[in-house]
Backbone as CSV, one residue per row, in Angstrom:
resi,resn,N_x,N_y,N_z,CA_x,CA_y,CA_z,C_x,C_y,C_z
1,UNK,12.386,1.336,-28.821,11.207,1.902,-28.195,11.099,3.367,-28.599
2,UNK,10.059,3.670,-29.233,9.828,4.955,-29.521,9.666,6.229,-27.981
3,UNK,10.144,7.180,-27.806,10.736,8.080,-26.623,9.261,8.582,-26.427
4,UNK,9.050,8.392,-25.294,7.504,8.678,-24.323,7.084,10.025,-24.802
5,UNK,5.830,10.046,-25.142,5.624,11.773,-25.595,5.843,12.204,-26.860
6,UNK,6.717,10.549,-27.595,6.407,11.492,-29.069,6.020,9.950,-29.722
7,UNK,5.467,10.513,-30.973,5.113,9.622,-31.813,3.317,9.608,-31.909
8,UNK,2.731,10.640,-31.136,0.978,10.366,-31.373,0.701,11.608,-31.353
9,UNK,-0.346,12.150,-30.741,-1.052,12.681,-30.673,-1.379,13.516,-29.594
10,UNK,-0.258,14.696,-29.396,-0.805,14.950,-27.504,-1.771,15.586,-27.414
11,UNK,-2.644,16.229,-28.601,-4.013,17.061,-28.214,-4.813,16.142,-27.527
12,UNK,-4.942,14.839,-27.751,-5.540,13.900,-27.847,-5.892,13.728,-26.380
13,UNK,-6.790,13.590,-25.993,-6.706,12.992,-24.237,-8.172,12.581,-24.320
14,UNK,-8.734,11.691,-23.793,-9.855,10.855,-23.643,-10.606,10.797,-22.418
15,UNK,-11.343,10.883,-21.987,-11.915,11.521,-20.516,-10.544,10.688,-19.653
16,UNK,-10.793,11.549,-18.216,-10.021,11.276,-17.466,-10.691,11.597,-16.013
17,UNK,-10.436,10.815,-14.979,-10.932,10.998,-13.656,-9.766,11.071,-12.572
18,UNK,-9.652,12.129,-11.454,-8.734,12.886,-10.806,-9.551,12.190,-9.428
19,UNK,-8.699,11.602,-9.045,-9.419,11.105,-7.455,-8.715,11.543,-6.774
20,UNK,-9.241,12.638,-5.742,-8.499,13.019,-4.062,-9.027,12.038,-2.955
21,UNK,-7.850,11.673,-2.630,-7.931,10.912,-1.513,-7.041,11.220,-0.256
22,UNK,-7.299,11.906,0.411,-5.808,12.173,1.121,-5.391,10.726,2.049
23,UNK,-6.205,9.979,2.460,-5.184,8.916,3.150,-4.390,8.395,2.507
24,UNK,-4.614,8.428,1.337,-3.326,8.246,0.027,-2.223,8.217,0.420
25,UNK,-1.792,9.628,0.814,-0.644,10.148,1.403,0.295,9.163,1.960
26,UNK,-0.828,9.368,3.287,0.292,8.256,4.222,0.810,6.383,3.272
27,UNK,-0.453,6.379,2.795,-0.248,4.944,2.378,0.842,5.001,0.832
28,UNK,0.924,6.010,0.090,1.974,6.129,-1.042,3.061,6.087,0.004
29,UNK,3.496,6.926,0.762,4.724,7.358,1.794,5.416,5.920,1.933
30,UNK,4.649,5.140,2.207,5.258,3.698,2.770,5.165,2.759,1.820
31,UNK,4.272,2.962,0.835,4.683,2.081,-0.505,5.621,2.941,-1.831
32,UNK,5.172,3.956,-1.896,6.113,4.305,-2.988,7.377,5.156,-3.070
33,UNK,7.471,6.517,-2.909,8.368,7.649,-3.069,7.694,8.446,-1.612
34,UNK,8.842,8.194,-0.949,8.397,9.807,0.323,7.935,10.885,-0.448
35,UNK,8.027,11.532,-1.025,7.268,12.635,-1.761,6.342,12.501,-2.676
36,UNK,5.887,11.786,-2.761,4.902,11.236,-4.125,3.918,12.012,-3.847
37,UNK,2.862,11.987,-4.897,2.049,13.312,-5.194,0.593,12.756,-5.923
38,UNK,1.165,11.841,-7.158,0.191,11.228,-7.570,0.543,10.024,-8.300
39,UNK,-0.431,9.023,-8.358,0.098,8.073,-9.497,-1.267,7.485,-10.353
40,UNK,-1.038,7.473,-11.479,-2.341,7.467,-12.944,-1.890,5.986,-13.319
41,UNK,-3.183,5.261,-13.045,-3.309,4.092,-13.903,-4.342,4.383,-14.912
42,UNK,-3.918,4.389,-15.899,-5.057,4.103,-16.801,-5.181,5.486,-17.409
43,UNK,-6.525,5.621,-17.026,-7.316,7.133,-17.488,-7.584,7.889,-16.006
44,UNK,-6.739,6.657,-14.844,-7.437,7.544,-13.289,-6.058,8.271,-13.113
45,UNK,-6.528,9.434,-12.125,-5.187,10.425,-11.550,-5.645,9.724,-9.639
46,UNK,-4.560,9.389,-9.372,-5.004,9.062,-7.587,-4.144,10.223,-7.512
47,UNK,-4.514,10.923,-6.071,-3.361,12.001,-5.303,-4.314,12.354,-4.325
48,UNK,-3.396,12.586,-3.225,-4.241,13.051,-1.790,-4.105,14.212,-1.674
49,UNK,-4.077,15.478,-2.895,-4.007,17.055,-2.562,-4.788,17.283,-4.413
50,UNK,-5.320,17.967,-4.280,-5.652,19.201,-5.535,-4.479,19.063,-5.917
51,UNK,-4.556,19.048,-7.450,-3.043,19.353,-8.432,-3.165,20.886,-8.785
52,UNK,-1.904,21.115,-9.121,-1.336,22.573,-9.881,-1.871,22.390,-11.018
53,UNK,-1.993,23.133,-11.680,-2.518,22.740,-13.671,-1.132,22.265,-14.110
54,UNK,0.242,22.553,-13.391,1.428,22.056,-14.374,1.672,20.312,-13.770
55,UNK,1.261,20.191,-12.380,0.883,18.649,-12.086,0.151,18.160,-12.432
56,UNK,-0.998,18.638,-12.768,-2.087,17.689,-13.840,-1.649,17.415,-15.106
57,UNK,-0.494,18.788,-15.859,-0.036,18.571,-17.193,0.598,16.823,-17.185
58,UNK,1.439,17.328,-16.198,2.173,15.852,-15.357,1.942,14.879,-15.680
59,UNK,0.784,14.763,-15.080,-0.351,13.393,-14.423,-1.043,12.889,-16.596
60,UNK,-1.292,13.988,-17.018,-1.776,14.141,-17.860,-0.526,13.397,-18.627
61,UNK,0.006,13.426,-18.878,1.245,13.079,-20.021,1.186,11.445,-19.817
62,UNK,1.122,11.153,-18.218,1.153,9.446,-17.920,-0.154,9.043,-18.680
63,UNK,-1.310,9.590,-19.054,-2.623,9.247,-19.411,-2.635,8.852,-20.695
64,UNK,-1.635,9.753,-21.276,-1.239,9.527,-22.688,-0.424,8.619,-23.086
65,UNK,0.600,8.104,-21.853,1.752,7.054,-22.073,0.889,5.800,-22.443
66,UNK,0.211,5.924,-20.785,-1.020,4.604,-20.528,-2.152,4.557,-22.097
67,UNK,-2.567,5.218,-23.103,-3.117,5.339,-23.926,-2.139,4.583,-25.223
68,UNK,-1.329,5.118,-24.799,-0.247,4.371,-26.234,0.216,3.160,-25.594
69,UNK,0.288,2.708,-24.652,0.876,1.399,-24.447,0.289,0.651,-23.847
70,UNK,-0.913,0.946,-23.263,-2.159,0.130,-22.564,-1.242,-0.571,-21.289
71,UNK,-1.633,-1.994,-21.486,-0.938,-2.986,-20.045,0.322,-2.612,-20.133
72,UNK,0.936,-2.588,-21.427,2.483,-2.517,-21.297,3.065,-1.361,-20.878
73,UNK,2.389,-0.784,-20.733,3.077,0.511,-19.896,4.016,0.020,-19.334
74,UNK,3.226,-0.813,-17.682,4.147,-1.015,-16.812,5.438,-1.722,-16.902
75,UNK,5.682,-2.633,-17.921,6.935,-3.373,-18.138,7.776,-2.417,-18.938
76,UNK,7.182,-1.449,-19.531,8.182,-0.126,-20.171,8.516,0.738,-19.321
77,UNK,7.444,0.839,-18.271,8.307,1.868,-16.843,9.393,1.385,-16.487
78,UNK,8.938,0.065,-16.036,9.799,-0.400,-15.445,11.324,-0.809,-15.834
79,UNK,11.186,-0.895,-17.166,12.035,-1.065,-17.990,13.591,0.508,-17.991
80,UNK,12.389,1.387,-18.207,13.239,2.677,-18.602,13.813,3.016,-17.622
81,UNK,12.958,2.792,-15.675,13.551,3.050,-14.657,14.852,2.066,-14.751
82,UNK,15.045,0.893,-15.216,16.422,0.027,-14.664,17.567,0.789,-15.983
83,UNK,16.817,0.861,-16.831,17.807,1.678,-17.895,18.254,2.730,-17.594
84,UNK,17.425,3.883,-16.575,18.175,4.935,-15.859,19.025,4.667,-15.084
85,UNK,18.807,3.938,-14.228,19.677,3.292,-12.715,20.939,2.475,-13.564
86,UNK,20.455,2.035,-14.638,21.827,1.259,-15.352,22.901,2.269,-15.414
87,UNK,22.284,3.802,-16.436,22.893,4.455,-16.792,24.080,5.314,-15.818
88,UNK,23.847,5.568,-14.684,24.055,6.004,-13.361,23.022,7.237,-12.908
89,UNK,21.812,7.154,-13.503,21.294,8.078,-13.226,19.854,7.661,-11.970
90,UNK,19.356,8.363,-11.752,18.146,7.912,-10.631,17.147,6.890,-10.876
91,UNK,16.246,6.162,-10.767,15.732,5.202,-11.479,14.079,5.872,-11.837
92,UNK,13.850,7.000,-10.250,12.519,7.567,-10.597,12.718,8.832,-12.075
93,UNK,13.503,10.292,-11.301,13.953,11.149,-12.226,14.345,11.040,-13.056
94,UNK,15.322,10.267,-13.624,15.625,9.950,-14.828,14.961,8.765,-16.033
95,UNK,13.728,8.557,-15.400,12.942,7.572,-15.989,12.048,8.485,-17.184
96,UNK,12.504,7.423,-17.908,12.783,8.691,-19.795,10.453,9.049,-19.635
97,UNK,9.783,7.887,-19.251,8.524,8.145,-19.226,8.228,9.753,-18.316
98,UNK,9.161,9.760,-17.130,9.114,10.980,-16.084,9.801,12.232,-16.943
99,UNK,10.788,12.229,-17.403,11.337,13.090,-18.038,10.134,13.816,-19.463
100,UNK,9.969,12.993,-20.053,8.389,13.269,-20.722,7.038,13.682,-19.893
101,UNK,6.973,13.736,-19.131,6.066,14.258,-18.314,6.088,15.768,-17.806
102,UNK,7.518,15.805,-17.260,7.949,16.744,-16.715,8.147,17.644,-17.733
103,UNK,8.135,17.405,-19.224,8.362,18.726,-20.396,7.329,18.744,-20.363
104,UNK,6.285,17.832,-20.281,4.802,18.313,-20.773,4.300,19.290,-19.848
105,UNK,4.677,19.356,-18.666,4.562,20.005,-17.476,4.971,21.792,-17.500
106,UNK,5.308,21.624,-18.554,6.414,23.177,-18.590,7.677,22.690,-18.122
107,UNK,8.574,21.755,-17.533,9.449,21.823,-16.701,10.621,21.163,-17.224
């Protein structure tokens, strides 16, 4: 598998739509990560707060994953998260797609 973030084109980004929703919140809280912030299917950004420009970089990097791998994204998330958790590392943070995000981020 070629490593998230490289191999295309990151100028590249194709419209994109940022939806605030704040009941989000509560409803990510109990389905996904107590701290969760946002999550991008596709070309959409969901999040129940205004992003930082370095959380949109974020959000932005998944837009690009979702662009290079279309449906398969999700069986490559999911994939890289059990390959982290294999490794002994976290299954969210160390998920090589998150780790690519988070450089695109500045971080």
């Amino acid at each position: 598998m070629a490593r998230p973030g490289r191999g295309y084109d990151r100028a590249v980004i194709t419209a994109h739509r940022v939806h605030v929703v704040p009941r989000l919140r509560r409803i990510g809280r109990a389905m996904l990560i107590r701290d969760w912030l946002a999550i991008t299917i596709g070309r959409d950004i969901w999040t129940w707060r205004a992003l930082s420009d370095a959380e949109l970089a974020h959000e932005l990097e998944h837009v690009r994953q979702w662009q290079r791998y279309g449906p398969l994204f999700i069986p490559r998330y999911a994939r890289a998260s059990w390959r982290a958790a294999r490794a002994g590392g976290h299954w969210y943070r160390d998920n090589a797609f998150e780790v690519a995000a988070r450089a695109a981020a500045g971080g």
